[in-house]
C-alpha positions as CSV (number, residue, x, y, z in Angstrom):
1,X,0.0,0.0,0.0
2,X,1.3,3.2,-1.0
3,X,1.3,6.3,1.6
4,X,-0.7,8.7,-0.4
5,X,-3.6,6.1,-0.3
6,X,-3.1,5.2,3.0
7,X,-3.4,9.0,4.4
8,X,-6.6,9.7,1.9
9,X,-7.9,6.7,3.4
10,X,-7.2,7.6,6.9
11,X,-7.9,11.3,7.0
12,X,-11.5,10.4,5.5
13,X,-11.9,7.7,8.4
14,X,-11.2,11.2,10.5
15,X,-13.7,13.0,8.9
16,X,-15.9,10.7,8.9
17,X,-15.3,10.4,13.0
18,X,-15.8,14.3,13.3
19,X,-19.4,13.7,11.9
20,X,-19.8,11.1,14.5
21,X,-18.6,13.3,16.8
22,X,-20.3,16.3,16.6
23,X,-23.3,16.5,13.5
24,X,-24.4,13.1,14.4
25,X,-24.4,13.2,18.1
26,X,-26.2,16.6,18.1
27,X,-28.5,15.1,15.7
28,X,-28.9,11.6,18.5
29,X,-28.9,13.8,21.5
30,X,-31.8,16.1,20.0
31,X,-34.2,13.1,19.1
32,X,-33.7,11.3,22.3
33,X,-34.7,15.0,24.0
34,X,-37.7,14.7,22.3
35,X,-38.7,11.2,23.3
36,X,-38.3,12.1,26.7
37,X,-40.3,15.0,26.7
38,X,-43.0,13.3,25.0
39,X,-42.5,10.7,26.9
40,X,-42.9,12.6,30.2
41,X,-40.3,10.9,31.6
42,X,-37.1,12.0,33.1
43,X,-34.8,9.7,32.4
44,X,-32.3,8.6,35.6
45,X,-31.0,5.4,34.8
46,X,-28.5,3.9,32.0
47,X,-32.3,1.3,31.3
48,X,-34.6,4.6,31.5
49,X,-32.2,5.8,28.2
50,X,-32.3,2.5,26.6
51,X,-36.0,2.5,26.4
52,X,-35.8,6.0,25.1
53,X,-32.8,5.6,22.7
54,X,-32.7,2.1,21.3
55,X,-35.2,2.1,18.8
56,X,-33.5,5.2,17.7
57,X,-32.8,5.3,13.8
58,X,-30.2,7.7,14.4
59,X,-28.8,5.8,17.2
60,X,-28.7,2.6,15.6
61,X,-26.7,4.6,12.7
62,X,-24.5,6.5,15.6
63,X,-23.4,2.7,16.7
64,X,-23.4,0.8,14.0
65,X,-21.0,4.2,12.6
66,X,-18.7,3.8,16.0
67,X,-18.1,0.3,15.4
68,X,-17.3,0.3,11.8
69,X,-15.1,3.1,11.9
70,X,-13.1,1.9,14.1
71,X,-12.9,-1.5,12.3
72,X,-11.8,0.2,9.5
73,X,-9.2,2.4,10.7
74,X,-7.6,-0.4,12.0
75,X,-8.0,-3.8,10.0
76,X,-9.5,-2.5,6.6
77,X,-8.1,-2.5,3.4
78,X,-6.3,0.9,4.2
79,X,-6.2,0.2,8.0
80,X,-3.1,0.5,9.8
81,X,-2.3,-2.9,11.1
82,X,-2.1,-3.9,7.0
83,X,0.2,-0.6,6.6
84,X,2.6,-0.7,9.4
85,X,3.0,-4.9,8.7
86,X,3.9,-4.1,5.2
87,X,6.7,-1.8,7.0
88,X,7.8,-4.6,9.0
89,X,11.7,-4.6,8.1
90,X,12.2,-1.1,7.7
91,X,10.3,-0.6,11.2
92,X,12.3,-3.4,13.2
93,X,15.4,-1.9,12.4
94,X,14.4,1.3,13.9
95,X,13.3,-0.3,17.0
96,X,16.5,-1.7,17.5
97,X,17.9,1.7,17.5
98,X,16.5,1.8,21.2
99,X,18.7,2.2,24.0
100,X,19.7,-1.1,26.3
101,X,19.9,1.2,29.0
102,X,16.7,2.6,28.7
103,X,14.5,-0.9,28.2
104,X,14.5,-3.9,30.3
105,X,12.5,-6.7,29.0
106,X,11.2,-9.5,30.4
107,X,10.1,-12.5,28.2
108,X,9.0,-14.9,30.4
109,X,6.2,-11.8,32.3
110,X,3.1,-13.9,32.3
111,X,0.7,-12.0,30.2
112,X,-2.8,-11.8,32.7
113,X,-5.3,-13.7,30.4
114,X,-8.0,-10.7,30.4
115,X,-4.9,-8.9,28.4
116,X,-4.5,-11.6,26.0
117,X,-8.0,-12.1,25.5
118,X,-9.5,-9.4,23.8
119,X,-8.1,-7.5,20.9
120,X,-8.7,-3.8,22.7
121,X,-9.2,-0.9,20.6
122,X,-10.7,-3.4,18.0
123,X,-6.5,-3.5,17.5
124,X,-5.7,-6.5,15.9
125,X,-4.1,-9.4,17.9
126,X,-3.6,-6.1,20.4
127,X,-0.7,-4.4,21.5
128,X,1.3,-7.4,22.4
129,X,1.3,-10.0,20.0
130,X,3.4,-8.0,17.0
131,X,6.6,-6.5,17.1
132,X,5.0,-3.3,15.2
133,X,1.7,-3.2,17.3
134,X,3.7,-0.2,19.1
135,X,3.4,2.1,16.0
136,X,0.0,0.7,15.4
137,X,-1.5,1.8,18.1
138,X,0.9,5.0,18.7
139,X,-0.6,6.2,15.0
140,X,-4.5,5.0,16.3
141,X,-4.0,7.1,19.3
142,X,-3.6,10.2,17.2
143,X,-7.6,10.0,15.9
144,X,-8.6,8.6,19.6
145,X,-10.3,11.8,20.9
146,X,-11.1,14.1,17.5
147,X,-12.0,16.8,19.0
148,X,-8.0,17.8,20.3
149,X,-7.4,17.5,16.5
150,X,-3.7,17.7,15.7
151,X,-3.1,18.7,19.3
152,X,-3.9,15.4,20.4
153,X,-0.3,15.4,22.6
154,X,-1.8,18.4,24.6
155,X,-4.1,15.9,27.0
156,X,-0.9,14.6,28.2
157,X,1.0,18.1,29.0
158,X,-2.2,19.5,30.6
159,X,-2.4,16.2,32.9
160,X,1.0,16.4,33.7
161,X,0.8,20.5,34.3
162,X,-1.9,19.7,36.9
163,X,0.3,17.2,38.9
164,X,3.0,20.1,38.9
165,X,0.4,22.4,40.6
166,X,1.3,20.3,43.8
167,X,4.8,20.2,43.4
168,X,7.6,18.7,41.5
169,X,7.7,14.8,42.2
170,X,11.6,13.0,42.2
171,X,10.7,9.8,41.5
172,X,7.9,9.1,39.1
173,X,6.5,5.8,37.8
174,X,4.4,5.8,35.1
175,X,2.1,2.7,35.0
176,X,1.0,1.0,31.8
177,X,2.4,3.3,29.6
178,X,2.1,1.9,26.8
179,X,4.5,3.6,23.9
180,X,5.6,6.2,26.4
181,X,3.2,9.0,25.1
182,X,2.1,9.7,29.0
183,X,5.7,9.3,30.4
184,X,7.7,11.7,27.7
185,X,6.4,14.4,29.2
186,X,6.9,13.8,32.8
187,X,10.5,13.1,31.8
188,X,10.6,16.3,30.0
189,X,8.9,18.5,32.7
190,X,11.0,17.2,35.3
191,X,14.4,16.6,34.3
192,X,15.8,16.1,37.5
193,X,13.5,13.5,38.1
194,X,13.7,9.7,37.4
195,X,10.8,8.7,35.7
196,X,10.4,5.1,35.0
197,X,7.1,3.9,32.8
198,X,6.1,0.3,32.3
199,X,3.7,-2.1,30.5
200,X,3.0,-5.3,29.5
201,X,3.6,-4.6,25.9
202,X,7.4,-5.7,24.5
203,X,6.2,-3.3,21.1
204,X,5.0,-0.2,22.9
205,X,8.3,-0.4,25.2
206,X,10.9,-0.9,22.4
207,X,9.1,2.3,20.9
208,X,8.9,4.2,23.9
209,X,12.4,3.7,24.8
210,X,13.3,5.1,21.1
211,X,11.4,7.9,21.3
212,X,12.6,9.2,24.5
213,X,16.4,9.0,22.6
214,X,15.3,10.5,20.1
215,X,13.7,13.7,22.6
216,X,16.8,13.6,24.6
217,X,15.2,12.3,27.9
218,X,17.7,10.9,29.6
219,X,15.8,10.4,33.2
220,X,13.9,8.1,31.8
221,X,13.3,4.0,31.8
222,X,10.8,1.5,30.7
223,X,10.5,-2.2,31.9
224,X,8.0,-4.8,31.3
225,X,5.9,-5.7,34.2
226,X,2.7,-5.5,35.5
227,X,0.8,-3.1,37.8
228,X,-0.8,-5.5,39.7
229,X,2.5,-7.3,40.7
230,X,5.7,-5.1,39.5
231,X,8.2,-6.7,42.2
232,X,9.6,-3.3,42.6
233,X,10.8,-2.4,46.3
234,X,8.5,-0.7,48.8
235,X,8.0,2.9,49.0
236,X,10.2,3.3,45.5
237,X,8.4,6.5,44.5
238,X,7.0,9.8,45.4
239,X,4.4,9.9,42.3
240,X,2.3,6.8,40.8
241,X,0.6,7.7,38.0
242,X,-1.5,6.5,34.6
243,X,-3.5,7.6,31.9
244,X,-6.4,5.4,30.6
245,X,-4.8,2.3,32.6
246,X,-8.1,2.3,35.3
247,X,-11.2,1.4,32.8
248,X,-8.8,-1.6,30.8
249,X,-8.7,-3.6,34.0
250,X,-11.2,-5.9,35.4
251,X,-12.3,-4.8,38.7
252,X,-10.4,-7.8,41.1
253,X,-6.7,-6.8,39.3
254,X,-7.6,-3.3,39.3
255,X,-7.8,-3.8,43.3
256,X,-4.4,-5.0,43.2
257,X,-3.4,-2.4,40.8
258,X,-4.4,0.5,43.4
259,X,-2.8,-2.1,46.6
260,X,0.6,-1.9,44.5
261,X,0.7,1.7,44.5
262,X,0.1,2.4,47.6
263,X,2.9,0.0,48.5
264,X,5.1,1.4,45.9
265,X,4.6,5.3,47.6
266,X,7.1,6.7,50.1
267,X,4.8,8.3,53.0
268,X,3.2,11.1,51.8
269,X,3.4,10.5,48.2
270,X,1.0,10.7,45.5
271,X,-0.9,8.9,43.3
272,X,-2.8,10.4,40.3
273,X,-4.9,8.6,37.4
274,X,-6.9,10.3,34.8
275,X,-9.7,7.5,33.0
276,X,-13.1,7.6,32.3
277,X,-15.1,7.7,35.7
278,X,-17.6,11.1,36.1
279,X,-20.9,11.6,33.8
280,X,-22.9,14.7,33.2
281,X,-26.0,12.5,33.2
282,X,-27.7,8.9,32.1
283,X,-27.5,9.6,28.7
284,X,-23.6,10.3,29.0
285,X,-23.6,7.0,31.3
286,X,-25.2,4.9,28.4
287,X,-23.1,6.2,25.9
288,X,-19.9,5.3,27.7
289,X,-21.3,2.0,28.3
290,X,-22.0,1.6,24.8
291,X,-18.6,2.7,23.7
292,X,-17.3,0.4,25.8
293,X,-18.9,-2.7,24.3
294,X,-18.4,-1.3,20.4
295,X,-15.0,-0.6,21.1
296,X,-14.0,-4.2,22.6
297,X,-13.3,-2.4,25.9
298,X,-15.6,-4.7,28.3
299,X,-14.6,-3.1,31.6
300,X,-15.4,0.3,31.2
301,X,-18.6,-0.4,32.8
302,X,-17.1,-1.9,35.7
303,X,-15.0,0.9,36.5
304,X,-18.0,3.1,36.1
305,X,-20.0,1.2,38.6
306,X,-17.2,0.9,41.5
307,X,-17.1,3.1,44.3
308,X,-13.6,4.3,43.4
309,X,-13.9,6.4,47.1
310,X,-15.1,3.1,49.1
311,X,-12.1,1.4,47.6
312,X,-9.2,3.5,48.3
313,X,-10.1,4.5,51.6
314,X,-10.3,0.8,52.3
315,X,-6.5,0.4,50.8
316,X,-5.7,3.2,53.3
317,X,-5.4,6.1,50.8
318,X,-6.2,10.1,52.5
319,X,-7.6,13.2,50.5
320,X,-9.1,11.0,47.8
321,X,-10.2,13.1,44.8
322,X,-12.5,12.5,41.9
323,X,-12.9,15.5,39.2
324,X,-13.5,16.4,35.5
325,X,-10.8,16.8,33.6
326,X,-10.4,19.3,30.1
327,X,-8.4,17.5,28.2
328,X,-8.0,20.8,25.6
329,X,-8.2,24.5,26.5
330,X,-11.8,25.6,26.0
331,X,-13.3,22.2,26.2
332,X,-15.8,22.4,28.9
333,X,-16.3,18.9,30.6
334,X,-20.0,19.7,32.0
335,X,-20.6,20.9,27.8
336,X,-22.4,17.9,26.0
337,X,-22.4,19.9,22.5
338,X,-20.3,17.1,21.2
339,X,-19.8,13.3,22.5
340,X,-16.6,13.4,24.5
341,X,-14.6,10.9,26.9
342,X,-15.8,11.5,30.7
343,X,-12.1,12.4,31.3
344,X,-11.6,12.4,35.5
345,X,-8.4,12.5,37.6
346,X,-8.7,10.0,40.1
347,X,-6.1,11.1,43.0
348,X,-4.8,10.5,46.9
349,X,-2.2,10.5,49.3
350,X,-0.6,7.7,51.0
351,X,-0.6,8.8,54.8
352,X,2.5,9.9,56.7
């Protein structure tokens, strides 16, 4: 497949998605206003939607759009598993331009089964099974949230602005973080600190660790493991963090996950996630759920429905937090204009 194909085919997958994403939604959110109202109902719960919605011809074109989409941008005839595979020499060789000292892998990590199971992100085989699933999914992550456009890397920097608000951390790790695009730019805003990120993913690592040489980080390592058993010494860290780590893990590891970084923090430390957790309303609720199912993501809806507060404070964590996040400037997250991730940050304080 030649490139000038391959970006016609992909930038009209985009444009396509922007319709989704704002003309259509409008379009869904306006017809299911109706119903209600004619209704007389005032819908309250994720089943009080569904009887509105369901039946829906716009709806039932909004999903069957979502899922096809997304199908397309990643296994069609232009999708970017067929596109990066055809690249396979040229793109091995540049991963093993990564630097040792930057990447420790570990090929005998037991991958956790509800990893291996499900191709996430409707990726192919996922992120694991192909030495270029890294620049798979670090290309499908640029059309993730349409509405940042080509400022997609901005969610990141604003995320990691916020944690500076409360200080500079010294010792950051960065769980599941996949090719690094969540670690860069802790490394980067904190060059005196070590930042360490890791994942279960051999392909997003050896990218990760590439890209940071390439930025000049030199603060920074990745290492295969996983957060809910990293065999990392107690209190290793002063910051735990992750982006979009919370709502890909079934609730009984995620327990574990939250366990291991309380563990992990020095006294006094912090831990901040930012997932998918607050909703402006039912309708926002069934969406997400939706999504979650469309998008082969089948534990959003678990996260959703745990009582995140319940759970820490029962780990031992203080000042637990749960707020909406703007992952752009100008994007309100109470504004339902547009359909949008229920972006939150998800943060607490191991006690002295």
């Amino acid at each position: 497949m030649d490139d000038r194909s391959f970006e016609a085919a992909q930038r009209f997958l985009l444009a396509a998605k922007n319709f989704w994403t704002t003309d259509l939604y409008r379009q869904l959110r306006a017809e299911y206003s109706a119903a209600a109202r004619a209704a007389d109902v005032t819908p309250r719960s994720v089943g009080d939607v569904a009887d509105l919605i369901e039946d829906l011809t716009s709806y039932q074109y909004f999903a069957w759009l979502e899922r096809h989409l997304q199908r397309l941008k990643y296994a069609g005839q232009y999708g970017l598993a067929r596109y990066y595979g055809e690249r396979r020499t040229e793109l091995s060789g540049k991963l093993a331009t990564a630097d040792d000292s930057m990447l420790e892998l570990d090929p005998k990590l037991a991958l956790p089964a509800y990893y291996t199971r499900v191709d996430i992100h409707q990726h192919p085989g996922g992120v694991w099974s192909d030495e270029v699933a890294g620049y798979v999914y670090e290309r499908g992550a640029r059309t993730t949230t349409p509405l940042l456009g080509a400022s997609h890397g901005d969610l990141h920097t604003r995320f990691t602005d916020l944690i500076a608000e409360a200080g500079e951390p010294h010792r950051v790790l960065d769980m599941a973080c996949g090719f690094g695009k969540s670690t860069l730019p802790f490394a980067l805003k904190f060059p005196s600190a070590q930042v360490h990120g890791f994942d279960l993913a051999a392909p997003c690592l050896r990218l990760a660790a590439r890209t940071a040489k390439e930025a000049g980080a030199t603060n920074v390592r990745f290492s295969q493991r996983d957060a809910a058993a990293t065999n990392l010494p107690d209190a290793s860290y002063d910051l735990v963090t992750s982006t979009m780590l919370l709502h890909e893990t079934p609730a009984e590891p995620l327990q574990r996950v939250f366990a291991e970084a309380f563990r992990l923090l020095e006294p006094g430390g912090r831990m901040v996630h930012l997932d998918f957790y607050r909703f402006a309303d039912a309708f926002a609720r069934f969406m997400h759920y939706g999504h979650g199912r469309r998008n082969n993501e089948p534990f959003m809806q678990p996260l959703a429905e745990l009582d995140l507060p319940k759970l820490l404070d029962g780990i031992g964590f203080q000042e637990v937090r749960i707020e909406p996040f703007s992952e752009a400037p100008g994007v309100d997250p109470a504004n339902t204009s547009a359909w949008r991730f229920p972006w939150t940050v998800i943060s607490a304080t191991k006690p002295l």
